[in-house]
N, C-alpha and C positions, 0 to 999 in steps of 0.2 A: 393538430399535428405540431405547431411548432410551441402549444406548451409542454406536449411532451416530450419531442425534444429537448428543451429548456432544460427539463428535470433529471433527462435521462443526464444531460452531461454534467450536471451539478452529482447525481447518485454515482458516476464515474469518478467522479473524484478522490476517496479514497481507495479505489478499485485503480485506480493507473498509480498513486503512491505504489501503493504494495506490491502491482508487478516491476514497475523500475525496481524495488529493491530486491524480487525475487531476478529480473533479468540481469545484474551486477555482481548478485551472491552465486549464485548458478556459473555466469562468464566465467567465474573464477575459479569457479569447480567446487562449491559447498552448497549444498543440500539446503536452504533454509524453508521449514514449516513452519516456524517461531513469529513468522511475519504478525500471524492472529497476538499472538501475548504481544509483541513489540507496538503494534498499535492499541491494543487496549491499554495499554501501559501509559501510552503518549494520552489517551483519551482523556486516563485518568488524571493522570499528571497535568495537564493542560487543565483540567476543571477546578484542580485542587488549589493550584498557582493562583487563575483567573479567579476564584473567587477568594481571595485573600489578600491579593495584591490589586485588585482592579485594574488589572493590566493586561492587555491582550499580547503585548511585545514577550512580556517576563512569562504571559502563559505558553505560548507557543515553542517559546524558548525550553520551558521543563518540557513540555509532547517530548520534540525533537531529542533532549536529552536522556529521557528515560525510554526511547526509541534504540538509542545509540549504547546507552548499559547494557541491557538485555543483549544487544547485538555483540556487544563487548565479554559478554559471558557466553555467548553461543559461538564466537570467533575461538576463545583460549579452549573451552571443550573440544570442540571440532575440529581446532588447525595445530592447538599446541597438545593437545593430550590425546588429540585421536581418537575422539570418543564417536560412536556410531551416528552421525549429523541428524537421523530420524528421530533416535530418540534425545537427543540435543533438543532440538527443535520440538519434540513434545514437551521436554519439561519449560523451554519456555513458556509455551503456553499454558501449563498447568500452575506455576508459579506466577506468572500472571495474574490467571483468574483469583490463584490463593489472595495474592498483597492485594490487590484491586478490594477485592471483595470485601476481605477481611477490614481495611483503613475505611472503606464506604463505609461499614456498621459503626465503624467506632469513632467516624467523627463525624458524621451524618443519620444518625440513627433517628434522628428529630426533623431532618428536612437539610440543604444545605442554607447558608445565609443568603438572605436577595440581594439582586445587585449583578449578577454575571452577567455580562456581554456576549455575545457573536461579532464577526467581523461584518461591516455594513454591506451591504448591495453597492457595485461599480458597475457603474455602465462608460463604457469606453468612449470616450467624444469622438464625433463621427461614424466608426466604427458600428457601434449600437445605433443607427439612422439606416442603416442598409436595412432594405427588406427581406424578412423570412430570416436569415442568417443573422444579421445582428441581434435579433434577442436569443435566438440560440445559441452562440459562442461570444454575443459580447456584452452580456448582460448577467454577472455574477461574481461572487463573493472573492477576495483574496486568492484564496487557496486554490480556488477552481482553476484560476491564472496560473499561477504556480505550479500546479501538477502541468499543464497543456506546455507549458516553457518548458519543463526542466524532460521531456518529451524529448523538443530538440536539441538544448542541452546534452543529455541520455546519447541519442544516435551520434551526434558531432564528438563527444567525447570517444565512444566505442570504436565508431568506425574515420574517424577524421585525425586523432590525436594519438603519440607516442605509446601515451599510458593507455589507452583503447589497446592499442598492437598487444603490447605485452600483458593486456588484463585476460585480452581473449586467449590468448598464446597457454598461458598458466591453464585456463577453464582446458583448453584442446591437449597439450603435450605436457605438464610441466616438469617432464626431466631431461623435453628437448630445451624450455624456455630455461632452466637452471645452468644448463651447461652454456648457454648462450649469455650467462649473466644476469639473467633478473632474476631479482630475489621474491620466489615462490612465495615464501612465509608471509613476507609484509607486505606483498600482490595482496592474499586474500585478506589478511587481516582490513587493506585498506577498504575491499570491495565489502566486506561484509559490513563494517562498522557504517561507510555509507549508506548500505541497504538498511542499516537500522536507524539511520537519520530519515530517511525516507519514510519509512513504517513508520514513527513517529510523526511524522508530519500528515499523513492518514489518519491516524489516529485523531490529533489535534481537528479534525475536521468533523468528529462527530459530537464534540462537547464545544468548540471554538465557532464552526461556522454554521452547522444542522443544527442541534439545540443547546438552549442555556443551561445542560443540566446530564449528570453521568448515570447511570445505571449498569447492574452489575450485564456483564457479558454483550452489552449494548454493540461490541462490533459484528456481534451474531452470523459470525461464520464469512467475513468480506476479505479477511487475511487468506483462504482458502480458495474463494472464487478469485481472487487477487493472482493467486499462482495457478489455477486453469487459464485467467485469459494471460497470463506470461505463455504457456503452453500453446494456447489457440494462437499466440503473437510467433511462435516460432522464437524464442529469446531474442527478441529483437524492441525497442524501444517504439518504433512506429505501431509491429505489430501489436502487441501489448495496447496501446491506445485505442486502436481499432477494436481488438477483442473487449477493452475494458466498456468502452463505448458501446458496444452490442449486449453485455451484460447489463449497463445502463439504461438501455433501451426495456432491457425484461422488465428492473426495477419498476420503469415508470409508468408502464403500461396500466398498469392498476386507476392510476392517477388519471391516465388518459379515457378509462372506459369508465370511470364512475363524471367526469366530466359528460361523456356522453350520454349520461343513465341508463349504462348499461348494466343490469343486474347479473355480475358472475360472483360467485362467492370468494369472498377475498383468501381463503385460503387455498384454495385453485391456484388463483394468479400469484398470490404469493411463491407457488411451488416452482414458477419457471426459474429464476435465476439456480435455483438449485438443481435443475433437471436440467439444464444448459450445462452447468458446470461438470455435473454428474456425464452427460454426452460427450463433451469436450476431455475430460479425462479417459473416458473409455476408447479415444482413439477414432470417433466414428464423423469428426470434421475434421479435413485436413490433418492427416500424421504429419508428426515433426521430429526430430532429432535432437536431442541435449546435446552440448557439447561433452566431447569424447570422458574427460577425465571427472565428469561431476559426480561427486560424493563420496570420489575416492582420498582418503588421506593421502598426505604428498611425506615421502619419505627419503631423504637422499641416501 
């Protein structure tokens, strides 16, 4: 039990990146499905960096940035040209997977060079000495920290702070929040480019902290279970946690029952997170409510 916990919350970890920056781009009222390319992008980018520079600072640094482009392209379609956020959000990801794939063959067609890093294993002093619980929340890599932080970070921001007031104000009214003075346009601009620093930073977690090594489509669909458990969280940053964590729990189950020798064929177990997700989107745990004005263009 508590190795598969361990695993479930490390496999959470780019599953709560992606819904923070689905819960921030949504608050604001923009549509984002792009999250899937915005992380693979960060994947790739982070693996490209990290092996060239042997640097795990300057790699994490491109994820996050090439997180934050895409998101920068998927803000001026959606917020400045009005273009329809679903298909926004598709073609990120489809221009994704193209550059991804495409730069893989052509500068890895032979292997990439040895040498790449992951971030090392922390264990928290003290902390990690508690029983049962400390190796399951204080015994992991970097990012694992980071996503569980920027969590409450997430909530204290939305519901504690000025710029929360008026992020959600924009996602719910925003031609009440315009005539009140805050400027809709650079509201979303800002929510969205964070959510794609975000997705970037998921991303960075499958070639940074999970392995030394990129493959094409390798976030195999976690940008899309990312925005169910935003959905199962009720757009909210705790929920989202909780949800991402329960989806964490599908992933590791695998882990858990061949620990126990248990013989179910791995493509069974493989199917729960997608058959969770697939449930959670149909409405059939807990309905929820988007905020009022999401995915609608803002037009004064």
């Amino acid at each position: 039990m508590v190795a598969m916990l361990a695993v479930a919350v490390s496999r959470a970890t780019p599953l709560i990146f992606g819904a923070l920056s689905g819960v921030l781009c949504e608050r604001s009222g923009v549509v984002n499905i792009g999250i899937e390319g915005m992380m693979l992008a960060g994947a790739f980018a982070g693996f490209i960096v990290g092996v060239y520079t042997q640097s795990l600072a300057w790699a994490i640094l491109a994820a996050v940035a090439a997180g934050a482009a895409l998101a920068l392209l998927h803000a001026v379609l959606a917020i400045r040209f009005r273009v329809d956020q679903i298909i926004s959000g598709t073609v990120i990801n489809i221009l994704a997977i193209g550059v991804t794939g495409f730069f893989n063959r052509q500068l890895f067609a032979m292997g990439a060079p040895p040498g790449q890093s992951t971030f090392p294993a922390i264990a928290l002093p003290v902390l990690s000495d508690i029983p049962f619980v400390g190796r399951v929340l204080f015994e992991h890599k970097a990012l694992t920290f980071l996503a569980i932080a920027l969590v409450a970070v997430g909530h204290l921001a939305l519901y504690r702070s000025v710029w929360g007031l008026r992020l959600r104000a924009v996602g719910e009214h925003p031609h009440a929040a315009d005539a009140s003075g805050i400027d809709v346009i650079r509201t979303r601009y800002q929510a969205v480019l964070l959510g794609g620093l975000l997705a970037g930073f998921g991303g960075a977690y499958f070639t940074l902290e999970s392995v030394p090594h990129f493959e094409p489509l390798m976030t195999n669909g976690r940008g899309f279970i990312a925005l169910a458990a935003m959905i199962f969280g009720k757009w909210t940053p705790l929920g989202a946690l909780g949800a991402a964590l329960l989806f964490g729990i599908a992933e590791a189950l695998p882990v858990a029952l061949q620990i126990q020798g248990i013989n179910v064929p791995f493509q069974f177990v493989g199917l729960l997170p997608y058959v969770l997700t697939i449930v959670v989107l149909a409405g059939l745990i807990g309905r929820a409510s988007p905020p009022s004005s999401v995915g609608v263009p803002f037009q004064r």
